[in-house]
C-alpha positions in Angstrom: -54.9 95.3 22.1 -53.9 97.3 19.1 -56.7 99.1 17.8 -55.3 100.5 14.4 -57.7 97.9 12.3 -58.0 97.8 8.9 -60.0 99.5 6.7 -62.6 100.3 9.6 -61.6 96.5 11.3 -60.2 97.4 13.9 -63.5 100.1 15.3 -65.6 96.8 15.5 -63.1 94.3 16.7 -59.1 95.5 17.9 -55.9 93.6 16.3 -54.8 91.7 18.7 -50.9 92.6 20.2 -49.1 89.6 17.8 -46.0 90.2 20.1 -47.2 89.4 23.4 -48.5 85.9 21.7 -45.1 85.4 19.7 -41.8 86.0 19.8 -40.9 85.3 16.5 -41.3 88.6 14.0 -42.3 86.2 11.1 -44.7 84.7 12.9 -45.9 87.7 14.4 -46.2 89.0 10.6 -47.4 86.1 9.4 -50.2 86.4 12.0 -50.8 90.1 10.8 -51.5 89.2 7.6 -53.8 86.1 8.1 -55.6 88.7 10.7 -56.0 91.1 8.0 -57.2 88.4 5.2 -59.9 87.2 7.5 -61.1 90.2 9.0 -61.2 92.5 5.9 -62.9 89.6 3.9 -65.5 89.2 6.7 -66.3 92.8 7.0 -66.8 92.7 3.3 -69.2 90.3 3.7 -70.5 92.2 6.5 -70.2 89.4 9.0 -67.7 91.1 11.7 -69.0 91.7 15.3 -67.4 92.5 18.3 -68.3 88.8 19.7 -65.8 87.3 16.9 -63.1 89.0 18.7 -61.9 85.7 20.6 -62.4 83.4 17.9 -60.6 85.1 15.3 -57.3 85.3 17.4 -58.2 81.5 18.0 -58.3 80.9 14.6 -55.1 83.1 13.3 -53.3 81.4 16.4 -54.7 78.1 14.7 -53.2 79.3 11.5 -49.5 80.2 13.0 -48.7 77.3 15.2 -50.3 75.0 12.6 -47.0 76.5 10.6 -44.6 76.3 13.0 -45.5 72.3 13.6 -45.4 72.1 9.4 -42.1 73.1 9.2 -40.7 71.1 12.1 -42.6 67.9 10.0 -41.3 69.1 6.5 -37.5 68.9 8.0 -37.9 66.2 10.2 -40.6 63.9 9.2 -44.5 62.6 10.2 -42.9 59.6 12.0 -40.3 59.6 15.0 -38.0 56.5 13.8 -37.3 54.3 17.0 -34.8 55.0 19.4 -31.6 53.1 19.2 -30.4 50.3 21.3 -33.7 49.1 22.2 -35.1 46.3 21.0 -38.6 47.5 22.2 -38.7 50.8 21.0 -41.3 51.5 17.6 -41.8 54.5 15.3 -44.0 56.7 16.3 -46.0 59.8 15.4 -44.2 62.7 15.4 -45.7 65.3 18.2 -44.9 67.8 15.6 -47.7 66.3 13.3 -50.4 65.2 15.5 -50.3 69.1 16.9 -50.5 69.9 13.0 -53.2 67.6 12.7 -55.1 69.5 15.9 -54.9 72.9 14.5 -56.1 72.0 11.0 -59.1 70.9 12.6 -59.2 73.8 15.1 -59.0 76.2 11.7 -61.2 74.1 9.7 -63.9 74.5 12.6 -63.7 77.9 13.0 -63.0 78.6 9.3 -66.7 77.2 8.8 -68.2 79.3 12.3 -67.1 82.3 10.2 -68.5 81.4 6.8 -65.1 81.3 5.7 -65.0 77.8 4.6 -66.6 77.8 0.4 -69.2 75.2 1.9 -70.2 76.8 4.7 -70.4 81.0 2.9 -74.4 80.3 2.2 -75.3 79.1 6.0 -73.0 82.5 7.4 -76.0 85.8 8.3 -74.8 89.4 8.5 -73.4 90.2 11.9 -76.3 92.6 13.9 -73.4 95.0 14.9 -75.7 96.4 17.6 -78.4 98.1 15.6 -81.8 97.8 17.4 -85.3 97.4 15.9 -87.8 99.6 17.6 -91.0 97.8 18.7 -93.9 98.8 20.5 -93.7 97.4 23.4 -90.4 99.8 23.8 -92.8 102.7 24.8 -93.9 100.7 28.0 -90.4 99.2 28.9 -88.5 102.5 29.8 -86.4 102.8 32.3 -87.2 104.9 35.3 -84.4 107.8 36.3 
């Protein structure tokens, strides 16, 4: 894990290492900069906490591959034509687009367990980061050393 964040990101959750999940430097930049959209937009909201850390590299991983399948299906089509020379063969749907189809849905989920999603801002709270409310019931529940 890369822990140069930014602005302050990366002290409450680390940048994933891009290069160990892609081999491809646009995609590894590409995943940079989706990284640095969502996590700088939720720590402006104040809604970053270390237990995001998983599903944010789920959802800019959601965001890249959904990409990579969009250009396969932007060259070659939605729909597999049939293959030739058999009379039983059909179109079919191209794996390129149902995996598109997947990680839309995989974004669009987390998108909205983020409070990124415009429907979903109002329902998102402010991430506890860790700070504790004292109560009194602390003073009897010390530990012993």
């Amino acid at each position: 894990m890369n822990v140069i964040g930014i602005d302050g990101t990366g002290d409450i959750v680390p940048e994933p290492d891009w290069s160990s999940l892609f081999n491809d430097e646009l995609e590894i930049l590409a995943a940079k900069e989706h990284w640095r959209r969502v996590t700088t937009e939720l720590k402006d909201r104040t809604l970053m906490a270390p237990g995001n850390a998983h599903g944010l590299q789920r959802l800019v991983v959601s965001y890249v591959l959904y990409d990579r399948a969009l250009r396969t299906v932007a060259e070659k089509g939605p729909v597999e034509p049939p293959k030739r020379g058999s009379k039983n063969a059909i179109a079919r749907l191209s794996p390129f687009f149902v995996a598109m189809r997947e990680m839309a849905s995989d974004a669009a989920t987390l998108e909205a367990e983020f409070g990124l999603a415009p429907r979903r801002r109002a329902a998102a709270t402010k991430a506890d980061n860790g700070k504790k409310t004292q109560r009194a019931a602390d003073r009897f529940l010390r530990s012993i050393s």
